[in-house]
C-alpha positions as CSV (number, residue, x, y, z in Angstrom):
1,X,20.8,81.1,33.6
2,X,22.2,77.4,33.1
3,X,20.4,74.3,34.4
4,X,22.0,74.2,38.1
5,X,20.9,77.8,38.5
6,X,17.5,77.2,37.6
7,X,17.1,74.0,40.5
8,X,18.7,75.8,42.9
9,X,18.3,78.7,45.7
10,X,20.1,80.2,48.3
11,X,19.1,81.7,51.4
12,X,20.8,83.6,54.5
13,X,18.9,83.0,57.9
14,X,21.4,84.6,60.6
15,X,24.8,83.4,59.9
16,X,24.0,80.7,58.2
17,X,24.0,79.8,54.0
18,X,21.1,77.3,53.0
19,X,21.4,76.6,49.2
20,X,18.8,74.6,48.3
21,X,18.9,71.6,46.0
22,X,15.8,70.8,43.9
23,X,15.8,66.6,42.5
24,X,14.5,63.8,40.6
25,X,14.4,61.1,43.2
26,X,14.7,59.0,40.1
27,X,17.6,60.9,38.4
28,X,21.2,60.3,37.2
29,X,22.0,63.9,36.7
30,X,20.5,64.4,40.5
31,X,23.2,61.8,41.9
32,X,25.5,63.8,39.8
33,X,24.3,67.1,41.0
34,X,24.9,65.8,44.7
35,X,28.3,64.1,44.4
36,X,29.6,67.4,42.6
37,X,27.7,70.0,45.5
38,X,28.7,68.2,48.5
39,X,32.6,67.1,47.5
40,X,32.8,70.7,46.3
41,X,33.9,71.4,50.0
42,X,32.1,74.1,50.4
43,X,29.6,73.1,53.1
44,X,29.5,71.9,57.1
45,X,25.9,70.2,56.8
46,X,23.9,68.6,54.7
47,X,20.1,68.1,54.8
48,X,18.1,65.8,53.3
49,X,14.3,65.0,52.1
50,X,13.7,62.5,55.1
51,X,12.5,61.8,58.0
52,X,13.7,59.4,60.9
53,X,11.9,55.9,59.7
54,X,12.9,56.6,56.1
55,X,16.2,57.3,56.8
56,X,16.1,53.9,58.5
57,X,15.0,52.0,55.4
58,X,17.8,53.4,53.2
59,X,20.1,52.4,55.8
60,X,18.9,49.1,56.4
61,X,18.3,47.6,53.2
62,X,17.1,44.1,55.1
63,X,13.8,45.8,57.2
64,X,11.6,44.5,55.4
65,X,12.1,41.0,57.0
66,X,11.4,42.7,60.3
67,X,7.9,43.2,59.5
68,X,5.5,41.4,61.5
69,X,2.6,41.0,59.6
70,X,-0.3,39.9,61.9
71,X,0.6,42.8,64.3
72,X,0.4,44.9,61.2
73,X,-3.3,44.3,60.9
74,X,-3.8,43.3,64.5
75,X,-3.1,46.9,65.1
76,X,-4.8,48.6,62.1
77,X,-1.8,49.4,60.3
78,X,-2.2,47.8,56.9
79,X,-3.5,50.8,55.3
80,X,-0.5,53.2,56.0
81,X,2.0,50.2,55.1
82,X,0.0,49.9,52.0
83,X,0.7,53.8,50.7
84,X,4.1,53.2,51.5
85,X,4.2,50.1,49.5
86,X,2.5,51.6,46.5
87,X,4.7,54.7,47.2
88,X,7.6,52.6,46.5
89,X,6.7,50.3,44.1
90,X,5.6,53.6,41.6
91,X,8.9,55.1,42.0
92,X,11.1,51.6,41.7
93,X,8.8,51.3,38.0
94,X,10.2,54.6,37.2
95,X,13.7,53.8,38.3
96,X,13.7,50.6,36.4
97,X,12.7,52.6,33.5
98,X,15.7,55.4,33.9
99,X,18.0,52.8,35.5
100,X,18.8,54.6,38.6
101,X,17.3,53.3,42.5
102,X,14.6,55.8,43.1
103,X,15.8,57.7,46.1
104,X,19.8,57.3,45.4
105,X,20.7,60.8,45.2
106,X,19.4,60.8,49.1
107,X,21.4,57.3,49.2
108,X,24.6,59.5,47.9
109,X,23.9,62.1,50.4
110,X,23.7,60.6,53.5
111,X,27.4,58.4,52.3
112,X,29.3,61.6,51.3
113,X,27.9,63.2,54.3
114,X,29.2,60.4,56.7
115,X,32.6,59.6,54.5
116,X,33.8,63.8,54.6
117,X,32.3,63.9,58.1
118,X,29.9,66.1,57.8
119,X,26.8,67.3,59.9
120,X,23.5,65.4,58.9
121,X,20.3,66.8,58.8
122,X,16.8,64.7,58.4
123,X,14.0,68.1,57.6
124,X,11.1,66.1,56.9
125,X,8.1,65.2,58.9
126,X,7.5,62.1,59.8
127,X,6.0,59.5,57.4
128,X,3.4,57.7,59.4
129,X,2.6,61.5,60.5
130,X,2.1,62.6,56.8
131,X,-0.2,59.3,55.9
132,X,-2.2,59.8,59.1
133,X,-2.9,63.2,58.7
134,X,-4.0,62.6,54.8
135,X,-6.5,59.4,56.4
136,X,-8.3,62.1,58.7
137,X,-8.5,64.8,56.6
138,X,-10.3,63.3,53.5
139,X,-13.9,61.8,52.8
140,X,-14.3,57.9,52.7
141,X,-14.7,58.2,49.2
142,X,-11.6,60.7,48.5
143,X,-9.9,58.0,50.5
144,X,-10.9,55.4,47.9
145,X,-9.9,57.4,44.7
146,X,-6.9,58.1,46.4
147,X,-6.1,54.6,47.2
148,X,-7.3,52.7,44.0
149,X,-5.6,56.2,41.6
150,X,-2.4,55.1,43.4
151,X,-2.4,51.3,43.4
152,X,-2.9,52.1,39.3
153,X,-0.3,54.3,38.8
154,X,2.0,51.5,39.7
155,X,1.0,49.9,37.0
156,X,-1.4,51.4,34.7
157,X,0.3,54.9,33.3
158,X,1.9,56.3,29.9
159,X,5.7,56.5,29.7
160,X,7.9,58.8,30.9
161,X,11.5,59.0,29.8
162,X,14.5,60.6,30.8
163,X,14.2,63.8,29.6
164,X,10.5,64.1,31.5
165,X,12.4,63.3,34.6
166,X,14.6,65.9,34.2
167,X,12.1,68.6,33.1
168,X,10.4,67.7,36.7
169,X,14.1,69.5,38.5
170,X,12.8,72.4,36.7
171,X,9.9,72.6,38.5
172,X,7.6,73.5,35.5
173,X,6.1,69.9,34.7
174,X,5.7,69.0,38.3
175,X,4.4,72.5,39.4
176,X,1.4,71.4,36.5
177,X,1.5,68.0,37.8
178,X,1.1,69.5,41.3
179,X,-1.9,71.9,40.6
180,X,-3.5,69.3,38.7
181,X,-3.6,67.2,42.0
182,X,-4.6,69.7,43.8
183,X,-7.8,70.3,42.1
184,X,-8.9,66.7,42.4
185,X,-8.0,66.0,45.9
186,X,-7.0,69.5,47.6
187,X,-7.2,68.0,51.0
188,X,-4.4,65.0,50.2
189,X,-2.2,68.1,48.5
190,X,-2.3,70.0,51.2
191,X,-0.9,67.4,53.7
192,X,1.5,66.0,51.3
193,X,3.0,69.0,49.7
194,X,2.2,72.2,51.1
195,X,2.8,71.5,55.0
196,X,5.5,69.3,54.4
197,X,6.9,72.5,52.4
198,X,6.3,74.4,55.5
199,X,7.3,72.0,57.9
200,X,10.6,71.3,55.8
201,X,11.1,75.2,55.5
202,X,10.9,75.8,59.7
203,X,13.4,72.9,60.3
204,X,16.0,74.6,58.0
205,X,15.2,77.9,59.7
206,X,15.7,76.1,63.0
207,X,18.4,74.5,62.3
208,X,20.1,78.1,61.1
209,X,18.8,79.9,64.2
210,X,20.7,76.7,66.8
211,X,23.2,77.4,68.9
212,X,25.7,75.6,67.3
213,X,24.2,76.7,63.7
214,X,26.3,75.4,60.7
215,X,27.9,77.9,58.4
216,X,26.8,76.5,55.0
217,X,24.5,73.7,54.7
218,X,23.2,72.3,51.2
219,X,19.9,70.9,51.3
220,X,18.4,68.2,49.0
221,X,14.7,68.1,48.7
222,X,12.6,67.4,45.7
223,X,11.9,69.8,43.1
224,X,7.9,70.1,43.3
225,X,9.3,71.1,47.5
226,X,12.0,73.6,46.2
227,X,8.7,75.3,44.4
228,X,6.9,75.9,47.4
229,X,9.4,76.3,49.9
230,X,11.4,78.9,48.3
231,X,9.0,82.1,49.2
232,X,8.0,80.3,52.5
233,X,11.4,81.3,54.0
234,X,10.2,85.4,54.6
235,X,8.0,83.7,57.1
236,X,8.9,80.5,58.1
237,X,6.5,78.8,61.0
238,X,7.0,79.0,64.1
239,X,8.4,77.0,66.9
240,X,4.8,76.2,67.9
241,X,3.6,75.3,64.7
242,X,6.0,73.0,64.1
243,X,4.5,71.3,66.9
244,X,1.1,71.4,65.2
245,X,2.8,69.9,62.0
246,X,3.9,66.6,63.5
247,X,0.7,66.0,65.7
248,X,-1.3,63.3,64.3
249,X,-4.9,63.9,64.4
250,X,-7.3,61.8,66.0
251,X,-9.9,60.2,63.7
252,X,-12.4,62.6,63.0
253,X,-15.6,61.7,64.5
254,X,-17.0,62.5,61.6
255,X,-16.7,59.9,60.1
256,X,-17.1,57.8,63.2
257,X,-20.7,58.9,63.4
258,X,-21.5,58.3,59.9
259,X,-19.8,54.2,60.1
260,X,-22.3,53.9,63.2
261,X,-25.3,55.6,61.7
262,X,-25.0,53.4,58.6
263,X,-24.7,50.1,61.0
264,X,-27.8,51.5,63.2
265,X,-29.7,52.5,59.9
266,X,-29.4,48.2,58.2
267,X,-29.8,47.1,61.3
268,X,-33.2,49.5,61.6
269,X,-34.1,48.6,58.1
270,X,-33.5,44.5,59.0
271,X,-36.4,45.3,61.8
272,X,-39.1,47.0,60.0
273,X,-38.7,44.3,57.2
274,X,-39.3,41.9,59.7
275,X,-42.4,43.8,61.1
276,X,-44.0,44.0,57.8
277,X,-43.7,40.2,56.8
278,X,-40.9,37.5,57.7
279,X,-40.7,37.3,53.9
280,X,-39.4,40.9,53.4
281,X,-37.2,40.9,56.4
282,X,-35.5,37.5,54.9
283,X,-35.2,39.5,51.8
284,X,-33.5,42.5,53.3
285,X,-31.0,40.3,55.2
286,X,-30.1,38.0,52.2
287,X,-29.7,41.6,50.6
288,X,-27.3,42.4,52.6
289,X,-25.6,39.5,53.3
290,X,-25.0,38.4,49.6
291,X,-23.7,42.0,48.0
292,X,-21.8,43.3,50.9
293,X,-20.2,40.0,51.6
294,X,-20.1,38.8,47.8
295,X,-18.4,41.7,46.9
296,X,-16.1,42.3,49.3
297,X,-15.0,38.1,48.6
298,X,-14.9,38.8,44.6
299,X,-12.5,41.6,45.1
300,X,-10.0,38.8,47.8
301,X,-10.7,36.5,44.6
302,X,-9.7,38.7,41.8
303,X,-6.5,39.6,43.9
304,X,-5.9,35.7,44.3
305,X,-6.7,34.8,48.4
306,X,-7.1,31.6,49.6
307,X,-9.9,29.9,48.9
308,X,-10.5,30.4,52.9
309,X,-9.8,33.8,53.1
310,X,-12.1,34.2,49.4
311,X,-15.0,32.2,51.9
312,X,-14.1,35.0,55.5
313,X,-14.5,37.3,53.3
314,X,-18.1,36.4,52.1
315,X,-18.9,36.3,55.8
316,X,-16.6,39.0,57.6
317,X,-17.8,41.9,55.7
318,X,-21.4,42.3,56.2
319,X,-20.5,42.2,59.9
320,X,-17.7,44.6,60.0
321,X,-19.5,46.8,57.5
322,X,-22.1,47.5,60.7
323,X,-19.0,48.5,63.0
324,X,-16.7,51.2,61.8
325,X,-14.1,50.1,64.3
326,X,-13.2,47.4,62.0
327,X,-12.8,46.6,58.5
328,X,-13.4,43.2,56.6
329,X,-9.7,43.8,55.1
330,X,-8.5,43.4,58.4
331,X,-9.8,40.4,59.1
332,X,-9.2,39.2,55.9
333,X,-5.6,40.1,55.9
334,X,-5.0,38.3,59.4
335,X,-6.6,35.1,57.6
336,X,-4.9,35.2,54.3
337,X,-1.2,36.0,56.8
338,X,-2.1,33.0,58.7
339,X,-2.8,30.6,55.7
340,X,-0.2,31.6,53.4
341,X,2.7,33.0,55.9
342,X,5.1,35.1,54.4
343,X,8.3,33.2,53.7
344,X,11.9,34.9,54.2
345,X,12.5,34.8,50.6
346,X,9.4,37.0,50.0
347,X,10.5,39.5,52.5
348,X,14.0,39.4,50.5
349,X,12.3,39.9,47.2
350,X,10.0,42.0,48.0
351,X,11.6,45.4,47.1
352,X,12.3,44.4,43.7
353,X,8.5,42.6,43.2
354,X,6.5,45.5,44.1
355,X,7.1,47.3,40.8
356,X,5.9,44.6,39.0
357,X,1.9,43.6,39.2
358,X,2.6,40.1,38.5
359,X,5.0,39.5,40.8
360,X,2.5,41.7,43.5
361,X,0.5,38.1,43.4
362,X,3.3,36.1,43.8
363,X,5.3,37.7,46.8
364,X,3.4,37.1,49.7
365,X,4.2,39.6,51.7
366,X,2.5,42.3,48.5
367,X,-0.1,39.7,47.6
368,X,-1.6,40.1,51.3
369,X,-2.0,43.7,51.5
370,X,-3.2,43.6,47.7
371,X,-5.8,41.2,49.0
372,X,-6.7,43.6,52.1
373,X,-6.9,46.5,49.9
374,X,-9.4,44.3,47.5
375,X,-10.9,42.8,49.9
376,X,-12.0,46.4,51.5
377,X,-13.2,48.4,48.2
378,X,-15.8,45.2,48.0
379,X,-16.7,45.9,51.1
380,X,-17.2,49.7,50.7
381,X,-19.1,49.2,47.4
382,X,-21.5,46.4,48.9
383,X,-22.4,49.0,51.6
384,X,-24.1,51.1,49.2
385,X,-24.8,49.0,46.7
386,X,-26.5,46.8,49.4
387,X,-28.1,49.8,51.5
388,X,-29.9,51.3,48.3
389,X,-31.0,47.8,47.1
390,X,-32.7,47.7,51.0
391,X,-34.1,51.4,50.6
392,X,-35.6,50.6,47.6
393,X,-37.1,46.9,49.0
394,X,-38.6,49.4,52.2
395,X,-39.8,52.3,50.7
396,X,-40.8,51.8,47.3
């Protein structure tokens, strides 16, 4: 079996061919792999790894100046924008490592596809859709591993060369790499590999079963996808759960009840101290006041906030950490944006800065989401920190 056999599989749904295309979104051989399938001739459609938004982004090399970054945290977006950021900037490390754009063999696609005139066809789901789902489905906590593992992998991980990236087309290393996720945070790998397999799967299908189905269509997806979306093709899902797959959940109430049951159990806790002696109630509030909101302003220090934004931290998050409809990286974000506004060289720069931690302080466009990020796991560590400092002032 040579190497091409090996990252690739072909499957007949009606009339129509589907060979699939497994990659290294950070891979030479992978642009090589797609120049060579899709100038072969041999196809009328080409599918790609992406959804409508990303699509956008490798299209438009400029978007990033068309952020708007106060409606960003006016309307509670920050934390999606941040996955994507750290998404990015993990995959441009890698690229500079290999010297190839992460994501160019998609890049190559979509030209080839548009230069021989060919049919173009975006399988994945949705991006905001993925990262909304993933929010909603895991624990506060899992939340916070996954955010703080993935901010470090951008920067804190062991080399991988060439020949690593290549092994992942094979599917074994990834398939470890996969299970290995899996285990840790099975929730966050279901969302982001397994549906997306599905979903990616009953587009293809779809796509064959159309009325004006193509005859051949090649389609380039990652190789951890090829894995898992190879046997998923005896029984791909249905029309309706398609559907099902791009719905984004609403936030689980869950969690809801727990952010107001914390708020209502300090707030209880600040009363009975109060009843008992003025003394213990000051204590209790001073408690609170000082951890939550020292916390959460050591973590907008350490990631280099304005001395203002450092200071609405100190007093934002012992507030917000008593309403779960709001964070203190919120309103720390919309201070930091407003005191240090991003700058149109920033926005320029800002695809090559964010593989780089040093330059993630410099570019303020990174450097405010860094700080919101910060600014938040203060917060959520002064909660309990703060909370069992309180128990223990009550109770024992």
């Amino acid at each position: 079996m040579t190497e091409n056999e090996e990252i690739t599989h072909i499957v007949s749904v009606n009339n129509t061919e589907i060979t699939l295309i497994g990659t290294a979104h950070v891979s030479q051989k992978s642009v090589e792999l797609v120049e060579k399938e899709i100038c072969s001739g041999k196809y009328d459609c080409v599918a790609v790894e992406l959804c409508q938004p990303r699509y956008n982004n490798i299209v438009d090399k400029a978007w990033w100046r068309n952020l708007d970054i106060y409606q960003i945290f006016r309307k509670n977006k920050a934390g999606l924008l941040l996955v994507n950021l750290a998404l990015s900037a993990y995959q441009k490390r890698l690229a500079e490592k290999i010297g190839v754009e992460a994501g160019q063999e998609m890049q190559r696609a979509i030209d080839l596809a548009k230069e021989k005139n060919l049919k173009l066809e975006l399988i994945d789901r949705d991006i905001s859709t993925t990262l909304n789902r993933i929010v909603n489905r895991v624990t506060f906590w899992q939340k916070i591993k996954f955010f703080t593992g993935l901010i470090a992998s951008i920067f804190v991980g062991e080399e991988i060369d060439e020949k690593q990236i290549e092994d992942l087309k094979k599917g074994d290393m990834l398939q470890t790499v996969v299970e290995e996720f899996g285990e840790e945070l099975p929730a966050v790998k279901e969302v982001l590999i397994d549906e997306r397999d599905e979903y990616m799967t009953g587009k293809l299908n779809a796509l064959a079963k159309s009325s004006d189905a193509p005859q051949r269509v090649v389609a380039m997806v990652g190789a951890g996808h090829l894995i898992g979306m190879r046997p998923k093709f005896s029984s791909p899902p249905t029309a309706d759960r398609l559907k099902e797959l791009e719905e984004k959940p609403k936030p689980s109430k869950t969690g809801f009840y727990i952010g107001w049951g914390i708020g209502i159990f300090i707030i209880s806790m600040f009363a009975v101290g109060y009843a008992r002696s003025p003394e213990l109630g000051l204590n209790i509030f001073l408690t609170w006041v000082l951890i939550n909101g020292g916390l959460s302003a050591l973590g907008a220090a350490i990631a280099l906030a304005h001395p203002l934004t450092i200071l609405s931290a100190f007093f934002a998050a012992p507030i917000t950490s008593l309403n779960p409809t709001i964070g203190a990286g919120m309103v720390v974000g919309i201070v930091e944006s407003y005191l240090r506004k991003p700058k149109v060289a920033d926005f320029e720069a800002l695809r090559e800065d964010i593989g780089h931690l040093n330059r993630w302080f410099k570019n303020r466009v990174a450097r405010v989401f860094l700080i919101f990020f910060m600014a938040n796991l203060g917060s959520a560590i002064g909660t309990y920190v703060a909370g069992a400092s309180i128990v223990q002032q009550i109770f024992y």
